[in-house]
C-alpha positions in Angstrom: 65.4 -31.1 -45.1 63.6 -32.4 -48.5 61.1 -33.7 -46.1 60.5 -30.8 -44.8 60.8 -28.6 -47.9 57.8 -31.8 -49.8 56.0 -30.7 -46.3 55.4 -27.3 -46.4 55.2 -27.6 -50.6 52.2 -29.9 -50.0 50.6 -27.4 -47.1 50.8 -24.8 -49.3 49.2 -26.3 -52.1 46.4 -27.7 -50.2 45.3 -24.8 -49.1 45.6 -23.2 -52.5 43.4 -26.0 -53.5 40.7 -25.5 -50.9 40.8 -21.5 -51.5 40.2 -22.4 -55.4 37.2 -25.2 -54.4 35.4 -22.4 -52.2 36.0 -19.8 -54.8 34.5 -22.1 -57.1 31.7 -23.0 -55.3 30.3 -19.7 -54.5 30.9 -18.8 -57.8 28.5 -22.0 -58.7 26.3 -20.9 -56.4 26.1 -17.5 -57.8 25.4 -18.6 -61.1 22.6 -20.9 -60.2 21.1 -18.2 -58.4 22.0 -15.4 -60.8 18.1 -14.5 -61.3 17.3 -14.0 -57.8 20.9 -12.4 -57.0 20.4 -9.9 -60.3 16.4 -9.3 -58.8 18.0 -8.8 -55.3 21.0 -6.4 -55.9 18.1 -4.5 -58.3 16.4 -4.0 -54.9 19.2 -3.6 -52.9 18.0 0.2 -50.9 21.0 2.7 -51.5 20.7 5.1 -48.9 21.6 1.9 -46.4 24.5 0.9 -49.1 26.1 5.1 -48.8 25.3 4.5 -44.7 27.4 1.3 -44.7 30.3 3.1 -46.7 30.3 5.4 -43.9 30.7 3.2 -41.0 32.9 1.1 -43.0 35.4 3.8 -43.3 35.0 4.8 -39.9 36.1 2.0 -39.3 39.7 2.2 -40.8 40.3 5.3 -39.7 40.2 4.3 -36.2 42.4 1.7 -37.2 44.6 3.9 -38.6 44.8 5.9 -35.6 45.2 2.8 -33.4 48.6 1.7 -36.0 49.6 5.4 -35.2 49.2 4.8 -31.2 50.8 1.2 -31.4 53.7 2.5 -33.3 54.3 5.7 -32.6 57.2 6.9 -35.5 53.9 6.0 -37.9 52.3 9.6 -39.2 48.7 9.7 -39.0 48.4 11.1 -42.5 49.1 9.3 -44.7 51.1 6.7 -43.2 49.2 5.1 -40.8 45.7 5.5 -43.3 47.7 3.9 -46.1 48.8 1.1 -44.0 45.3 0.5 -42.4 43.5 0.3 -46.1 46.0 -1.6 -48.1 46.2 -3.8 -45.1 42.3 -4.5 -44.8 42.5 -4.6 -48.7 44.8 -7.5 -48.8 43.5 -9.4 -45.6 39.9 -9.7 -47.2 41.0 -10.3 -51.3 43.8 -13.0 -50.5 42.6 -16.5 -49.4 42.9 -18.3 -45.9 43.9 -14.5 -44.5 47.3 -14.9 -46.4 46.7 -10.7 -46.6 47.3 -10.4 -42.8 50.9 -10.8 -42.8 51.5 -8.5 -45.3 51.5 -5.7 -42.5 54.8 -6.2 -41.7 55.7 -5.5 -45.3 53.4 -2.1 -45.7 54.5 -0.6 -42.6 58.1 -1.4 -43.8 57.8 0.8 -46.7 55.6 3.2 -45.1 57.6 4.6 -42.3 61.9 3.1 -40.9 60.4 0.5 -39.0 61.7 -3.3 -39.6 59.5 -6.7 -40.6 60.0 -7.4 -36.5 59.0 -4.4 -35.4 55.8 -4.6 -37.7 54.9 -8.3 -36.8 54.8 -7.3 -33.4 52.1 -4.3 -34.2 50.1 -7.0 -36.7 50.1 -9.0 -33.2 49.0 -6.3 -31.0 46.3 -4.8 -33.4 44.8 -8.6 -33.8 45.2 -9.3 -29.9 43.5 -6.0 -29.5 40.4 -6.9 -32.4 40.0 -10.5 -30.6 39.6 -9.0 -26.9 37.1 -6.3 -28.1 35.1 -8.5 -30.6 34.7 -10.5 -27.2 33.1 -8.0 -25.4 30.1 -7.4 -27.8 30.1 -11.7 -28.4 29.7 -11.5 -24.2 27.0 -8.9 -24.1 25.2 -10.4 -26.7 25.5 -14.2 -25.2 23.9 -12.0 -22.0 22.0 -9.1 -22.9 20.2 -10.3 -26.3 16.8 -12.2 -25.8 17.4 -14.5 -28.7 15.8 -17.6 -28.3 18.3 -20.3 -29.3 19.5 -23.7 -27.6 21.2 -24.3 -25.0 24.5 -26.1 -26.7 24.4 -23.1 -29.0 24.2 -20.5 -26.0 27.1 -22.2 -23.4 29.4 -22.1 -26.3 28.7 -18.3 -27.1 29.4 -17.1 -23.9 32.5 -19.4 -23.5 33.9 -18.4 -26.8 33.4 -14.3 -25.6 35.0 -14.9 -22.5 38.0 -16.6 -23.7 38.2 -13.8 -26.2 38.5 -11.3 -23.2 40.4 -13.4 -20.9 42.8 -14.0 -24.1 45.5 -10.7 -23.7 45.6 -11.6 -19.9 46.6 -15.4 -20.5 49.1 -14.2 -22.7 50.9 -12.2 -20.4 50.7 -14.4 -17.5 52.7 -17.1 -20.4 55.1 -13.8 -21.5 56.0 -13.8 -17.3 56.2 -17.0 -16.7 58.9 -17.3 -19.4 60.9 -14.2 -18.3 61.9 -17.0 -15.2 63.6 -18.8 -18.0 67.3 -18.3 -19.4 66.6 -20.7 -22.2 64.0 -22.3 -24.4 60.5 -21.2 -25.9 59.3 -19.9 -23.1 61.9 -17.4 -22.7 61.2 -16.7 -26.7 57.8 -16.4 -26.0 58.6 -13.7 -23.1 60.1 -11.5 -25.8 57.2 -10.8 -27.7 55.2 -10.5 -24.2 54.9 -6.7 -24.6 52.2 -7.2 -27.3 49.8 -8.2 -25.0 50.4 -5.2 -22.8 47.1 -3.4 -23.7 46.5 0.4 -22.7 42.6 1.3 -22.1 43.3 4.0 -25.1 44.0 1.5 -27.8 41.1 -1.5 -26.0 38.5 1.7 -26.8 39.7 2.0 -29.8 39.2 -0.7 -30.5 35.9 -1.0 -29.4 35.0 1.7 -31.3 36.6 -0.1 -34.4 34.1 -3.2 -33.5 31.5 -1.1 -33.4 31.8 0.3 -36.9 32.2 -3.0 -38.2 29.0 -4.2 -36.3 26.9 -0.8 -37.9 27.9 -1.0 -41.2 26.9 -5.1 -41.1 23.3 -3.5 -39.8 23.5 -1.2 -42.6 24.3 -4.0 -45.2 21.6 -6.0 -43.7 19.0 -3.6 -43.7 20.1 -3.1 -47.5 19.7 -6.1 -48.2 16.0 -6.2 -47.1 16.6 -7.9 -43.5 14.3 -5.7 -41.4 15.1 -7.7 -38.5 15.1 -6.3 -34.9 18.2 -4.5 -34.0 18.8 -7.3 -31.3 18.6 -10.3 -33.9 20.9 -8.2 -36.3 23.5 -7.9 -33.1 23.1 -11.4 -32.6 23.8 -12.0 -36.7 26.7 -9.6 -36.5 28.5 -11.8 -33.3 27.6 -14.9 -34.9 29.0 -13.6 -38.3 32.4 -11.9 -37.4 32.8 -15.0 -35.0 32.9 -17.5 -37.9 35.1 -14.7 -40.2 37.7 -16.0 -37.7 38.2 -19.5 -39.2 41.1 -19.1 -41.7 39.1 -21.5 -44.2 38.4 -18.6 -46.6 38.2 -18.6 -50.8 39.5 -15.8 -52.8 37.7 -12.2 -51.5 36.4 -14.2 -48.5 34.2 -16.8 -50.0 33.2 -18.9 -48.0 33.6 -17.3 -44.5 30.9 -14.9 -45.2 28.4 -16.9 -46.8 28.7 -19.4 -44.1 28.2 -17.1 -41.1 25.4 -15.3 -42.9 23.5 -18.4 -43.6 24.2 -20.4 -40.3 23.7 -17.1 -37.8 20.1 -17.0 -40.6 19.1 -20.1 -40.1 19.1 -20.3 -35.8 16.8 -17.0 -36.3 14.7 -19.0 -37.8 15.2 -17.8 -42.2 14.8 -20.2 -44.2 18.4 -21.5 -45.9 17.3 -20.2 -49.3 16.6 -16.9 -48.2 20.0 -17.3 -46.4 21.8 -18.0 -49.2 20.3 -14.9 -51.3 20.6 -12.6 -48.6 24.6 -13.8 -48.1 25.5 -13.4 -51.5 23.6 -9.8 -51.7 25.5 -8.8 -48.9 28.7 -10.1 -50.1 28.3 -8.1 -53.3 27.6 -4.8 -51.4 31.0 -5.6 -49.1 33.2 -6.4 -52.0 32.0 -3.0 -53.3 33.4 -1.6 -50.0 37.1 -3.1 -50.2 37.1 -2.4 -53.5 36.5 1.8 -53.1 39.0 0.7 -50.4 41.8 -0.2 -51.9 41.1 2.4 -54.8 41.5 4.7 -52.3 44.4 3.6 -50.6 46.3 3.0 -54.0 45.7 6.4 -55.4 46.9 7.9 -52.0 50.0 6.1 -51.8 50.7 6.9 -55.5 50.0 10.4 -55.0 52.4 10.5 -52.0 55.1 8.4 -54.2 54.7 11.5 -56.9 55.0 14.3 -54.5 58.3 12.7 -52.5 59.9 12.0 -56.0 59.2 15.3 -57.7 
């Protein structure tokens, strides 16, 4: 039992550690580029900025109505918007997407339901996010005429396609394990039902995808990319793909440097330009959670104020 206890102290720290060391680094990088950064944000076009706010917050609401549609004791307003902010608040602030699980928690307090209940939407709604994010990663692997190599292609579409196939493979193991009386199998068949997926809530969240994907075009065209709209696709895909690796600093540093500089780099801009253009972006985003969570904490405390008085 100590062993165990010493285990998960030590896993826990480490990635604490890591979270800290990418934190620090961007913040290194920051100030080493603080000249270019402070020209670049001065130049930074607004009008794209207000556009990206838009989509951004599109994109939450959808969320919020797919919570509402998942969960259906969840009110629209303000339950389910609440939920949908704080919850994107937290996931992107809080290192290695520690944020994510505190769904559960928010739903909790939000509406009767309990922490099983809401693990079982957090499930669903990121079930539903990997399927549909593999949809655009497919069409772009097939439709984009991006000239990259070969071992980078095969991989795209593989990783898109096992995005897709994902709810599907998942249900077949939920199935398999209803045949069982015992065992994790049988465990596994009771939490089966999340990967039952209704065309309403896999448009939804489509749509969600979508607004993510337009208000990266907005950022990127903000930040004084005038790339095509088919190498911007392709930046988005390769982007969001690599925001999946829970190796994330504090307020997602790290993650979104990476992708930006990697998906940069195979369209042929040079790192430098990467790196300036990632940390410009990230600026403009943080902006975003931040109005975000603003929101979402003035809401709930408004609603707190009007139930107590």
């Amino acid at each position: 039992m100590s062993q165990l206890i010493k285990k998960k102290w030590w896993s826990k720290g480490l990635r604490r550690l890591v979270a800290w060391f990418l934190a620090i680094i961007i913040l290194g990088v920051i100030i080493h580029q603080g000249p270019k950064l402070w020209t670049a944000l001065h130049k930074v076009r607004l009008h794209w900025v207000v556009a990206g706010m838009g989509c951004y917050s599109i994109n939450y609401f959808l969320r919020a109505i797919r919570f509402r549609i998942i969960m259906r004791q969840l009110r629209l307003w303000p339950d389910a918007v609440i939920s949908a902010c704080l919850h994107g608040f937290a996931t992107y602030l809080l290192p290695f997407r520690t944020g994510d699980i505190a769904l559960p928690v928010i739903l909790k307090s939000l509406s009767n339901s309990n922490l099983i209940e809401g693990t079982k939407v957090l499930l669903k709604a990121r079930l539903l996010d990997l399927s549909s994010l593999g949809i655009w990663i497919l069409c772009a692997a097939l439709l984009l005429k991006v000239e990259i190599p070969a071992t980078i292609h095969i991989p795209w579409i593989i990783f898109g396609t096992g995005l897709i196939i994902l709810p599907k493979a998942i249900k077949w193991v939920a199935e398999q394990g209803k045949l069982r009386t015992t065992g994790v199998m049988r465990r596994i068949s009771e939490w089966g039902s999340v990967a039952s997926i209704t065309s309403q809530e896999f448009f939804i969240s489509l749509g969600i995808w979508a607004a993510i994907g337009a208000c990266l075009y907005c950022t990127a065209r903000a930040v004084g990319l005038d790339l095509s709209i088919g190498d911007i696709w392709f930046l988005i895909t390769i982007q969001l793909s690599l925001q999946l690796i829970p190796v994330q600093g504090f307020a997602s540093a790290g993650n979104h440097e990476g992708g930006w500089i990697a998906a940069l780099a195979i369209l042929g801009v040079p790192v430098s330009e990467g790196i300036e253009f990632a940390l410009t972006s990230h600026a403009i985003i943080l902006l975003y959670v931040l109005l975000l969570g603003l929101f979402a904490f003035t809401v709930r405390k408004g609603v707190q104020f009007r139930v107590h008085t």
